[in-house]
C-alpha positions as CSV (number, residue, x, y, z in Angstrom):
1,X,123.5,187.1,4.4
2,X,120.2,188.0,2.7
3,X,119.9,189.8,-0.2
4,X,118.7,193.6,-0.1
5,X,115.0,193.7,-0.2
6,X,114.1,189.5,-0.3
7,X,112.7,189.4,3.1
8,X,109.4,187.7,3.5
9,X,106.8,188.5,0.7
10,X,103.2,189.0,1.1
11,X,101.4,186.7,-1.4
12,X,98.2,188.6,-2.7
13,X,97.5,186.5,-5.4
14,X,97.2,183.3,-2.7
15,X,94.8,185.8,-0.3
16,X,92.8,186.9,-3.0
17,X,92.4,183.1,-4.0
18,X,91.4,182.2,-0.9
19,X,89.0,185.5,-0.2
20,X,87.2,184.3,-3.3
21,X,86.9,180.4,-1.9
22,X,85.2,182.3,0.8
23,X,83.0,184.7,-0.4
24,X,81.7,182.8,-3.5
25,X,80.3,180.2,-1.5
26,X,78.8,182.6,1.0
27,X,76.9,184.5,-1.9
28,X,75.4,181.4,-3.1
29,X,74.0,180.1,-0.4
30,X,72.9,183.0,1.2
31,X,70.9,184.0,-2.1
32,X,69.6,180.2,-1.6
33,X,68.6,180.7,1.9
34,X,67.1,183.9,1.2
35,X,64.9,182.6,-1.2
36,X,64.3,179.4,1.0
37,X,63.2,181.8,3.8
38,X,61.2,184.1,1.3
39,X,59.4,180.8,0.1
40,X,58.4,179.4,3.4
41,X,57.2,183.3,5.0
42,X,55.1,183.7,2.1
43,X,53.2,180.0,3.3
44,X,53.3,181.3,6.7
45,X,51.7,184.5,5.3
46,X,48.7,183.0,4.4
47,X,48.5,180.9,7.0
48,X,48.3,183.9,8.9
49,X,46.0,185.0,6.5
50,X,43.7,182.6,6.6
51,X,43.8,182.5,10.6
52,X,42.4,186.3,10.6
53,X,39.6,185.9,8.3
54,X,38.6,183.1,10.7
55,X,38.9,185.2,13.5
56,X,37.1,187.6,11.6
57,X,34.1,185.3,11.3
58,X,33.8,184.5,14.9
59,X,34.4,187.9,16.3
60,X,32.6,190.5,13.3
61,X,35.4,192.0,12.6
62,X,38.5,192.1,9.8
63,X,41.1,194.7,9.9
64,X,41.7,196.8,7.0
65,X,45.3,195.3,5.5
66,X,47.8,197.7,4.5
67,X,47.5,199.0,0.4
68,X,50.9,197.3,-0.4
69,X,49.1,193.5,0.4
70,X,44.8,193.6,-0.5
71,X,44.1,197.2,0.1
72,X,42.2,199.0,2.8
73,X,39.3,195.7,2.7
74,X,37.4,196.0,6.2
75,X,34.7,194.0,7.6
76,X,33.1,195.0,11.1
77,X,29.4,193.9,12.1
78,X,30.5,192.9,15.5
79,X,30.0,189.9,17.5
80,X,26.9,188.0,17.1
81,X,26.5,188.1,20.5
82,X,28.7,190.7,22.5
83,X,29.8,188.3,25.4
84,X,31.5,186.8,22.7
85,X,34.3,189.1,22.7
86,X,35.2,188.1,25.9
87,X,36.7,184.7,25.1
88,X,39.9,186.4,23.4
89,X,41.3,186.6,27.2
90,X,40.9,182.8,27.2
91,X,42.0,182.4,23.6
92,X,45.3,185.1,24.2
93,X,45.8,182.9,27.7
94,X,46.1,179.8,26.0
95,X,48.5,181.1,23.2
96,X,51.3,181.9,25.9
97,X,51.2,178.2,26.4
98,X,52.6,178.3,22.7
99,X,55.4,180.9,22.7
100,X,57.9,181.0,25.0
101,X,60.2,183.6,27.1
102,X,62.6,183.9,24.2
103,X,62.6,187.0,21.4
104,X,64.2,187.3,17.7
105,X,67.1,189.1,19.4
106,X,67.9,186.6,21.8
107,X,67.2,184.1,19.5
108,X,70.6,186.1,17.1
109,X,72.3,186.2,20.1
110,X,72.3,182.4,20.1
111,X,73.1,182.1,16.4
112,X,75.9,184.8,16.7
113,X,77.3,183.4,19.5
114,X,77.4,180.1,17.8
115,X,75.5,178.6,21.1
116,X,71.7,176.5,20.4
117,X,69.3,178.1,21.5
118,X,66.3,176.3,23.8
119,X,64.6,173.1,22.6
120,X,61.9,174.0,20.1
121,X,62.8,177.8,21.0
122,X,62.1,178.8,17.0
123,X,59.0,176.5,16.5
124,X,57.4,177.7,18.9
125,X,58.1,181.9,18.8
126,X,56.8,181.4,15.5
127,X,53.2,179.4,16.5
128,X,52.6,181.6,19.3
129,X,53.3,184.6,17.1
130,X,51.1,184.0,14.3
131,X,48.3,183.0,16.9
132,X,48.2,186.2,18.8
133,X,48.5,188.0,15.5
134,X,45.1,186.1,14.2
135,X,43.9,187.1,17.6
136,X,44.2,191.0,16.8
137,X,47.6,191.7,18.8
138,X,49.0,195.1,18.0
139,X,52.4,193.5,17.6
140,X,54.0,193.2,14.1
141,X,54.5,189.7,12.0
142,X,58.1,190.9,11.4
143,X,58.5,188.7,14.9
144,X,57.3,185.1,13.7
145,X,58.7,185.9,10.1
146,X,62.1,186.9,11.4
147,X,62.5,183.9,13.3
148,X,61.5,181.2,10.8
149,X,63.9,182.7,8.6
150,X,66.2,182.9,11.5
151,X,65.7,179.3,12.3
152,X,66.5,177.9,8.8
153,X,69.8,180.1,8.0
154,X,71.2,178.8,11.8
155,X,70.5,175.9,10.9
156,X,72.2,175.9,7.0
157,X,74.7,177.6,9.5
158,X,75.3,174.1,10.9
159,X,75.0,172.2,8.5
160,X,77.7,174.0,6.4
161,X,80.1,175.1,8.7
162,X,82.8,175.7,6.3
163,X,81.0,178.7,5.5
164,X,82.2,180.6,8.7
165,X,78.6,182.2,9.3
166,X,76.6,183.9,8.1
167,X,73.6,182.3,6.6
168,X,71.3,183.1,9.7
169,X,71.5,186.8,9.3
170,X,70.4,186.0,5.4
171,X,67.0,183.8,6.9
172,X,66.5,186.6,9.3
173,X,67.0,190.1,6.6
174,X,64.5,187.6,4.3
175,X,62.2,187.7,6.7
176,X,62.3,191.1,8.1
177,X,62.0,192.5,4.4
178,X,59.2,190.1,3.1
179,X,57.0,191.2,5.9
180,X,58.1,195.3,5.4
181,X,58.5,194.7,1.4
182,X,61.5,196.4,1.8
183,X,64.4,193.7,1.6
184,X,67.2,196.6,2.0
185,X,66.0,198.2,5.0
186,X,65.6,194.4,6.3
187,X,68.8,193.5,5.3
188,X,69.9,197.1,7.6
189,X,67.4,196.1,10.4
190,X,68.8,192.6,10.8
191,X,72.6,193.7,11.4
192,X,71.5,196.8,13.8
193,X,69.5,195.4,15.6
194,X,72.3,193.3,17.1
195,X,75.3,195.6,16.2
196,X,75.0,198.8,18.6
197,X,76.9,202.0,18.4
198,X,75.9,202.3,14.5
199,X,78.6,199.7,14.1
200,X,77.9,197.2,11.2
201,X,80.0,194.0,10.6
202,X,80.6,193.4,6.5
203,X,80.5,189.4,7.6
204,X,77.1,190.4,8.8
205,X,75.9,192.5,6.2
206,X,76.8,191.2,3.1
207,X,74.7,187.4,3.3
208,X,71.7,190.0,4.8
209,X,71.6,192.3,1.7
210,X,71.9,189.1,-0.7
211,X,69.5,187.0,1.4
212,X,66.9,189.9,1.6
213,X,66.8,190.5,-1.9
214,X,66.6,186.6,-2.7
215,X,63.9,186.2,-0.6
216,X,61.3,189.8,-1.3
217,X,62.0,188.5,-4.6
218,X,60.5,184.9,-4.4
219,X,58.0,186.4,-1.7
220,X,56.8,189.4,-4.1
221,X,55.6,186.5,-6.7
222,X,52.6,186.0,-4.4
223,X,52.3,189.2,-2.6
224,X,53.3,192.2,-4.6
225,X,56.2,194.3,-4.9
226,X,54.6,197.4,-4.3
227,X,55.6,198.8,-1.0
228,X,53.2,198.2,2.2
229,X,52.3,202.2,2.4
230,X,53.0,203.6,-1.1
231,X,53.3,207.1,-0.7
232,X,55.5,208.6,-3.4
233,X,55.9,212.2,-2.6
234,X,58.3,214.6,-3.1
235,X,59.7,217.2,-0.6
236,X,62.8,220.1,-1.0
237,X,65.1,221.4,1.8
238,X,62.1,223.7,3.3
239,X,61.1,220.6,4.9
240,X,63.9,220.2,7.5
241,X,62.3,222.2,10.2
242,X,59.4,219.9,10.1
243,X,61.2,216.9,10.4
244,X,63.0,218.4,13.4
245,X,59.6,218.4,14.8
246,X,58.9,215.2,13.9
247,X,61.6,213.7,15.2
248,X,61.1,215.4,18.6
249,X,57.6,214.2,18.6
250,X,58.7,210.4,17.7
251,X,61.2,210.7,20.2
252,X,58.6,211.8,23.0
253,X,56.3,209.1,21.5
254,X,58.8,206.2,22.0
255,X,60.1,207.4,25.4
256,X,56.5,207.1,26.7
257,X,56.1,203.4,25.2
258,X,59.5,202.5,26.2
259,X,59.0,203.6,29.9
260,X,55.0,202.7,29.9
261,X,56.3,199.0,29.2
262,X,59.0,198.7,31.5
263,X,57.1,200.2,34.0
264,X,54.3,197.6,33.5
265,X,56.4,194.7,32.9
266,X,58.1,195.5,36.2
267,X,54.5,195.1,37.9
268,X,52.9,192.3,36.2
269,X,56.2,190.6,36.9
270,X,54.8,188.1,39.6
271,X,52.2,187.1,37.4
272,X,52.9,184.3,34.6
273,X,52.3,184.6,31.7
274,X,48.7,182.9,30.9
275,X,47.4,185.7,33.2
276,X,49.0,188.7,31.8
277,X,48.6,187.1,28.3
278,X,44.9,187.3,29.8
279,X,45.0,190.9,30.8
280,X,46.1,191.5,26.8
281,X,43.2,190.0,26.1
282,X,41.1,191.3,27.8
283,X,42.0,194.7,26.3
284,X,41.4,193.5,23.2
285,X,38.1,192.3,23.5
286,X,36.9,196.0,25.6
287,X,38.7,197.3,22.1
288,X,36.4,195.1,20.0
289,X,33.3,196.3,21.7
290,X,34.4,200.2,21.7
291,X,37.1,201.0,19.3
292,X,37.6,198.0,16.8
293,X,40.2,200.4,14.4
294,X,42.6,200.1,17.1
295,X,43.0,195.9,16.5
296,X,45.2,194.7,14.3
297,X,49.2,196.2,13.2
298,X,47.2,199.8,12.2
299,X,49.2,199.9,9.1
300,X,45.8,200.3,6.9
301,X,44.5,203.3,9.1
302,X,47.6,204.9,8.3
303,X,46.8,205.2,4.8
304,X,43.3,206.2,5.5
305,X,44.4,208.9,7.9
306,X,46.3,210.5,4.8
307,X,43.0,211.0,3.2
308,X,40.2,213.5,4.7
309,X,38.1,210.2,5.1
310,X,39.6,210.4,8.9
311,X,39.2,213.3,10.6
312,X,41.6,214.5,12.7
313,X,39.9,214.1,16.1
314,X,39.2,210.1,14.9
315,X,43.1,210.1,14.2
316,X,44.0,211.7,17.5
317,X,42.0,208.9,19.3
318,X,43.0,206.1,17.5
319,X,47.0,207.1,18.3
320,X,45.9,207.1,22.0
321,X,44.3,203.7,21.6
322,X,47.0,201.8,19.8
323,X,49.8,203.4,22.2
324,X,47.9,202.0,24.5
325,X,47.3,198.6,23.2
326,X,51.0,198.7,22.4
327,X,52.3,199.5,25.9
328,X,49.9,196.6,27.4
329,X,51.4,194.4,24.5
330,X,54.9,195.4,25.3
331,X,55.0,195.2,28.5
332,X,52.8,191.7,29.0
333,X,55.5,190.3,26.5
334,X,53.3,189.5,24.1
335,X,54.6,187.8,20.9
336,X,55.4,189.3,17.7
337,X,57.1,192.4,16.8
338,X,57.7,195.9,17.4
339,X,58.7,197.6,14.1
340,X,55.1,197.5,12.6
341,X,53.6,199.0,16.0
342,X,56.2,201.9,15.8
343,X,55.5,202.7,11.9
344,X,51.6,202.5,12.7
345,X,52.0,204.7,15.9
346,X,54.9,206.9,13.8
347,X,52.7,207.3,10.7
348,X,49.5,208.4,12.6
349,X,52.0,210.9,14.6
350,X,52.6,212.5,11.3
351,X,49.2,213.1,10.0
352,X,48.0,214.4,12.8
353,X,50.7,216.6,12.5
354,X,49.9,217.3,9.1
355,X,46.4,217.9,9.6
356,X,47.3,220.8,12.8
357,X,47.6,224.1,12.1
358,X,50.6,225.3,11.6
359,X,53.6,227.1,9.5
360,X,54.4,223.4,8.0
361,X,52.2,222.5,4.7
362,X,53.4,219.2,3.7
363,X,51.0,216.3,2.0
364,X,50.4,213.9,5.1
365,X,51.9,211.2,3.1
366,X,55.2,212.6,4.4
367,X,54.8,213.6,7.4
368,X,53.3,209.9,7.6
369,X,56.6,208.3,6.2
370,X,58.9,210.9,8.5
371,X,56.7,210.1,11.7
372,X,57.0,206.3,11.2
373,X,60.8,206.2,10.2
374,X,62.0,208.4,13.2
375,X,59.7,206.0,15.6
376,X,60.9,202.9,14.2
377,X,64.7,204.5,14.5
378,X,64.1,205.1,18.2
379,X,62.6,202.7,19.2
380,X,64.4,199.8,17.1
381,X,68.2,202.0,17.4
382,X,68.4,201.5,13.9
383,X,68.5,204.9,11.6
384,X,70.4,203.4,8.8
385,X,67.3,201.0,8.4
386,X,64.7,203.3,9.3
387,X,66.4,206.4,6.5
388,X,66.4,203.7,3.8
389,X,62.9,202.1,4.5
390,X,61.5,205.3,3.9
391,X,62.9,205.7,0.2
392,X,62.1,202.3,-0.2
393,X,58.6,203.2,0.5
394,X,58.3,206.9,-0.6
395,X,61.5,207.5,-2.7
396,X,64.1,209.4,-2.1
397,X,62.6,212.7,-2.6
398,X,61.7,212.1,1.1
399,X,65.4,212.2,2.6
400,X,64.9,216.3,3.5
401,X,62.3,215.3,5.7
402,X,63.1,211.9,6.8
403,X,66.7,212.1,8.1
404,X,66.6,214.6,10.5
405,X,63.2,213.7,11.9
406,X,65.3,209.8,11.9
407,X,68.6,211.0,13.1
408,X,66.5,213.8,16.1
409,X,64.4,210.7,17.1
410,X,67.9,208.3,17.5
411,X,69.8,210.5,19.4
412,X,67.3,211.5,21.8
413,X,65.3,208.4,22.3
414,X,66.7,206.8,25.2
415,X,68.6,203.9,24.9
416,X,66.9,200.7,26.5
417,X,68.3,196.7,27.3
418,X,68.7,195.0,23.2
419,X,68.7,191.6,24.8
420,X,64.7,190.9,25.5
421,X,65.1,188.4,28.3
422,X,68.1,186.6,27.5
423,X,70.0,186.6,30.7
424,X,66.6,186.0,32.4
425,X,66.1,183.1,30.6
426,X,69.8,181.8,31.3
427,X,68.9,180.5,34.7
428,X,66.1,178.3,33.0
429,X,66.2,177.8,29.1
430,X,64.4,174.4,30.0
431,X,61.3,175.7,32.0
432,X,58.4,177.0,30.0
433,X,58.0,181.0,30.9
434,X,54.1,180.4,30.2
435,X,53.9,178.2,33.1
436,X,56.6,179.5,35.5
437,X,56.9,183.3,37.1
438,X,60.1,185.5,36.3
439,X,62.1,185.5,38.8
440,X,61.6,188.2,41.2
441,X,65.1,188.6,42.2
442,X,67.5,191.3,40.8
443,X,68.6,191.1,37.2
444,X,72.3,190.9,37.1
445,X,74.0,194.2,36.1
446,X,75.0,195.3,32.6
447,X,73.7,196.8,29.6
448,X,71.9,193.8,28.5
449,X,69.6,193.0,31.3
450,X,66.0,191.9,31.0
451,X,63.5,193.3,28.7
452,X,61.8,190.6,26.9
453,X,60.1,192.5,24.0
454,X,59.6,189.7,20.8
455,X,62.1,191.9,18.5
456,X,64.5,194.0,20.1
457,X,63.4,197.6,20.6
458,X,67.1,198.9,21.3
């Protein structure tokens, strides 16, 4: 008979051993993959760099960089000769060639899943994305940055296996905060935009944090610290009604781009991609002849729409234009990402409210910061990311503004496919999407259907 009370004992000492054997590992290389991914983003970088001043040369114009990397530095004298602008539809045709049919979130699908994604999938997303960039594409570099660092944590992922995981979400939050200089807010965007239902997995989040810290900190050596729209401001509780606005405006905002695209995507479908890569092109070269400010990510006009140097009918026009651009971008699949386009479209939605009329008198700055954070929150479903890259960028004297503009603009943004094309793409990871049509048949049924947009809006 067994004694009273010696039934099977949990050991916690052994569990606690082995949690350690686990984690201590984890943290290591995730701070080394982190600053690995931080490294090689900050060479890409100037790569990219260097690709837009030449493009600058040839076409007479250099977009105004955001004040957090070279300050609000713009060149325009136009092209030397005017049909000039019209080889970026020839240039943007050829890049499709380059990228292919598959977006950062599919891409973490892959790694998640534990599945390889297409041959040269990475290489090229990252090419293609850094070219249309150069080539003044609306899209953000928060695409071809998240999925370098994405490539080299998947594959530390399987080289290290013992690790359980892991290591890819550290190469992607590196990337995502290098290119938003806000490595907690990347860490946040890299595990929402994957977990849905505000549901965030520790295995997830805790290599992101670590690897997003590690890598801002190597890529800040060359770049900066400073946040990409500095705007320190301080609001007090009297600003809740106008977040409430702003968050109804953002959410309006976003439902137009999210339907604009899907609607256009549905009816370029036949076409492949060198022609609608074409079409994006085109638009950017009719943009270069008549409204230059609207190439590029629009992050710098943000900042100079804060200041009375814009007036408010230039910043009223200039929102038009880049939703425009943006819509055309988004629904063409153009490469890149779209958490820059929703902070630039966001932040000029909340000077111009600033700059209307009206009972609220808040400094632009927040308004800016509130506008951009509720966007990015509906459009990306990702408010925990979107709440803290507005303290990260504007302190947390924000918060009575930002969070309910952030938390109106989640709830009533519509919710739209997360997957960008990856069950499109199952069919025929092998064929190149720049050379062969989507298919024209129906998408199979689910919540993740189609909806290729280079990082995922939802």
């Amino acid at each position: 008979m067994r004694p009273l009370g010696r039934g099977p004992q949990l050991n916690l000492s052994s569990l606690w051993d082995e949690e350690v054997r686990q984690t201590g590992p984890l943290i290591l290389y995730s701070a080394f993959t982190g600053a690995l991914a931080g490294l090689l983003v900050a060479l890409l970088n100037a790569l990219l760099r260097w690709l837009s001043e030449l493009t600058g040369l040839l076409f007479g114009y250099l977009a105004p960089q955001p004040p957090g990397e070279g300050g609000l530095a713009q060149a325009f004298t136009g092209p030397v000769l005017w049909p000039l602008a019209f080889l970026l539809p020839l240039l943007f045709g050829l890049t499709s060639f380059l990228g292919t049919g598959q977006g950062l979130s599919a891409l973490l699908r892959y790694a998640r899943e534990g599945r390889p994604a297409p041959r040269l999938a990475h290489p090229r997303a990252v090419v293609g994305g850094v070219l249309q960039l150069a080539l003044y594409s609306p899209m953000g570099r928060e695409g071809p940055f998240g999925v370098l660092g994405l490539w080299l944590g998947s594959t530390l992922d399987r080289r290290f296996p013992r690790l359980g995981g892991g290591l890819a979400f550290a190469g992607l939050a590196a990337g995502l905060g290098a290119s938003l200089h806000a490595p907690v807010a990347g860490a946040l965007l890299a595990t929402e935009i994957l977990y849905r239902s505000l549901l965030l997995e520790a295995r997830a989040l805790t290599p992101a944090l670590i690897g997003a810290l590690a890598g801002f900190a190597v890529y800040g050596a060359w770049y900066g610290y400073t946040p990409l729209l500095p705007f320190a401001v301080q609001v007090g509780l009297e600003a809740l009604p106008a977040g409430a606005l702003a968050g109804l405006l953002a959410a309006g905002l976003a439902a137009l781009w999210m339907e604009g695209a899907r609607l256009l995507e549905t009816r370029l479908r036949p076409l492949v991609f060198p022609w609608r890569h074409g079409l994006m092109g085109l638009a950017l070269a009719l943009a270069l002849l008549f409204l230059p400010e609207a190439l590029g990510s629009g992050l710098g006009w943000v900042a100079v729409a804060t200041t009375p140097l814009l007036p408010t009918i230039a910043t009223f026009y200039l929102l038009g234009a880049k939703l425009l651009l943006v819509v055309l971008a988004s629904g063409v699949r153009a490469y890149g990402g779209p958490f820059t386009p929703a902070l630039a479209l966001g932040g000029l939605l909340g000077t111009l409210l600033a700059h209307l009329p009206g009972p609220f008198t808040l400094p632009p700055e927040a308004l800016a910061l509130a506008g951009g954070a509720a966007l990015l929150a509906g459009v990306a479903r990702a408010p925990f990311a979107a709440a803290v890259l507005a303290a990260e960028w504007g302190g947390y004297a924000t918060l009575p503004l930002v969070l309910p503009a952030v938390l109106l603009a989640y709830v009533l943004t519509p919710a739209h496919d997360p997957e960008e094309g990856l069950r499109e793409e199952t069919a025929r990871l092998e064929a190149n999407p720049s050379e062969t049509p989507p298919q024209k048949g129906p998408l199979p049924p689910g919540p993740e259907a189609s909806g290729e947009r280079e990082t995922p809006p939802g």
